[in-house]
C-alpha positions in Angstrom: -49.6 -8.7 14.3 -46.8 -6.3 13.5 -47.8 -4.2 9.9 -44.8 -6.0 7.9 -44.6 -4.6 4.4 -42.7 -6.6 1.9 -40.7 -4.4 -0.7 -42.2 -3.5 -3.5 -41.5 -6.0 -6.5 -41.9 -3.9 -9.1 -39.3 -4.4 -12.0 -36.1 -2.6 -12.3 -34.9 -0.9 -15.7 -31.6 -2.9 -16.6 -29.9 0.6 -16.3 -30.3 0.8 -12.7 -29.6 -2.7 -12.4 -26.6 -2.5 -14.0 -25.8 0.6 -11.9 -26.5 -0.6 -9.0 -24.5 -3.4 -9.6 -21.8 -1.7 -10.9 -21.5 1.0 -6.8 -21.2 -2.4 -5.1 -18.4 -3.7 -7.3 -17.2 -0.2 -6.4 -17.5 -0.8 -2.8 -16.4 -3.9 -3.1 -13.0 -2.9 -5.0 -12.6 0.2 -2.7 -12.8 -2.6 0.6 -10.1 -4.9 -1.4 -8.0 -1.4 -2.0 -8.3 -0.7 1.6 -7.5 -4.3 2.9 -4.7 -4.0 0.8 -3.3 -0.9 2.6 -3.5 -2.6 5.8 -1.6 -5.6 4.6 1.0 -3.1 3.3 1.1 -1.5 7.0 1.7 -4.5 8.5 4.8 -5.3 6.0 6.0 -2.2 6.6 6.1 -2.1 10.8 7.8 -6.0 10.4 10.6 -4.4 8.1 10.8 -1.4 10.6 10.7 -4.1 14.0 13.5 -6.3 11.9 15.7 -2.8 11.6 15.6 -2.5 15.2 16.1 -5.9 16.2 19.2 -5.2 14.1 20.3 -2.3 15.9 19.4 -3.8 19.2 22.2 -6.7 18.0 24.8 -4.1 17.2 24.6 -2.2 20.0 24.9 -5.0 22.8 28.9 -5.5 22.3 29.1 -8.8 22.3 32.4 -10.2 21.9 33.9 -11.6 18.3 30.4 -10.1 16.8 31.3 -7.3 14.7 28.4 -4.4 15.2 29.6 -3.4 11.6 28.8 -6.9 10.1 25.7 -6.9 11.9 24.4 -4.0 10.6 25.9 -4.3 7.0 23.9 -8.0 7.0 20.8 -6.4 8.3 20.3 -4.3 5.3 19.1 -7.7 4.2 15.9 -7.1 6.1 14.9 -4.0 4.5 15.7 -5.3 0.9 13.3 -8.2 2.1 10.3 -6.5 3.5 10.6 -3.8 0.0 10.3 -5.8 -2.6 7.4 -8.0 -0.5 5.6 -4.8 -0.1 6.2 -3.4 -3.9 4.7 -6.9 -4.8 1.7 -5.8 -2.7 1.2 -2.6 -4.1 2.0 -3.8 -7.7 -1.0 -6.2 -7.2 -3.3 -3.1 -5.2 -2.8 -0.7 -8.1 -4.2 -3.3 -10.7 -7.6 -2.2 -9.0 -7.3 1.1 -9.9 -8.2 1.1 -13.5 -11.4 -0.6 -13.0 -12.3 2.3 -10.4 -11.6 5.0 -12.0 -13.6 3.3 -15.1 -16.6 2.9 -12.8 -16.5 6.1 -11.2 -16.5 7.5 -14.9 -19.4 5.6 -15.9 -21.6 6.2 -12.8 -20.5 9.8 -13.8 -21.8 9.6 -16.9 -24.6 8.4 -16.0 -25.4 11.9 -14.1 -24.1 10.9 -10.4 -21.3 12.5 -8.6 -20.8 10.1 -6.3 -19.0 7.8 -5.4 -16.0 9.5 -6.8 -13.2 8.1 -3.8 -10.2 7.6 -5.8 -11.3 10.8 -8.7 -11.6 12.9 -5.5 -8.1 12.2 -4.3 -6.5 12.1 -7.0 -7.8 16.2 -7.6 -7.4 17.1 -3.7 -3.3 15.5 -4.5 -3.7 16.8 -8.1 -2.3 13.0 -9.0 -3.4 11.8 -12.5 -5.4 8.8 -12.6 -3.9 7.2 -15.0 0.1 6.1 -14.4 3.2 7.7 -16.4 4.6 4.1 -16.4 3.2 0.7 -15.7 4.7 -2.6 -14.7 6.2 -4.1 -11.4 9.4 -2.1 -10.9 7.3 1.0 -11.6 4.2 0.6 -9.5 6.0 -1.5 -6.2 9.6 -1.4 -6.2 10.1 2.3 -7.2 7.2 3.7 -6.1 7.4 6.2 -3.5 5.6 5.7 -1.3 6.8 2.2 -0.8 11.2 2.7 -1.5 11.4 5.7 1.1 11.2 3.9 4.0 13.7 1.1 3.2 15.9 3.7 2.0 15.9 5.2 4.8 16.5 2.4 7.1 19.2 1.2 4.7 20.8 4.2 4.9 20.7 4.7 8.4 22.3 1.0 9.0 24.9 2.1 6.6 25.6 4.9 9.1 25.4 2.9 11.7 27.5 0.4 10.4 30.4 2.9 9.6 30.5 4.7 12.8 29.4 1.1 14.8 33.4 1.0 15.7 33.5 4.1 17.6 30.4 2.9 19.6 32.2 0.7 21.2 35.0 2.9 22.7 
């Protein structure tokens, strides 16, 4: 017989219960952050594939299609694939109080970890908390979200007004 040993059942104090419980909501909000990222990855390399199939449109001449109308109607796509990824963010960031609440608390409590989003925020000397709140603030204007779609806006744009001399 093999020498199984069954844990220990001795009774918890409802401070490490409740800490316990409170790392694997951690863990648990840290996965939903992270699945969240990935989500917003994807979004992102669709909007950057629909930019190309744009300027894969414009640059095969075909006749009566206007490369310049092309790519002034695909700036559609990265208007698109921004505001579906602020949306995305907008939701992700709502997490981020109740982290940084738990990682206070399980500091507090005398434990230095898990600090994931404190730790960070100090290496990228970011606050914790937001300057503003709010959909336009935390998606659509958020930097690390806007920069890209700018960028592939503005580089249609150019592409649209020198499309013409493409072509000759």
């Amino acid at each position: 017989m093999s020498n199984l040993q069954l844990p220990s059942q001795e009774p918890q104090s409802f401070e490490i219960f409740e800490l316990e419980l409170l790392k694997q909501e951690y863990f648990f909000i840290q996965n939903t952050i992270e699945d969240y990222n990935k989500q917003i990855w994807a979004i992102k390399a669709l909007g950057i594939a629909g930019t190309g199939a744009v300027l894969s449109l414009m640059l095969e001449k075909k006749a009566g299609v206007s490369p310049r109308a092309i790519a002034l109607v695909g700036c559609v796509i990265p208007l698109f694939f921004w505001l579906l990824e602020s949306q995305w963010k907008h939701f992700q960031r709502g997490f981020y109080p109740r982290v940084v609440e738990i990682e206070s608390i399980l500091a507090e409590s005398g434990m230095r970890e898990p600090a994931i989003f404190g730790g960070w925020s100090r290496v990228l000397k970011r606050t914790t908390a937001p300057k503003r709140n709010g959909y336009v603030w935390d998606g659509l204007l958020n930097p690390s979200v806007f920069i890209s779609y700018v960028l592939e806006i503005g580089f249609l744009l150019i592409m649209a007004a020198i499309a013409p001399k493409l072509g000759k």
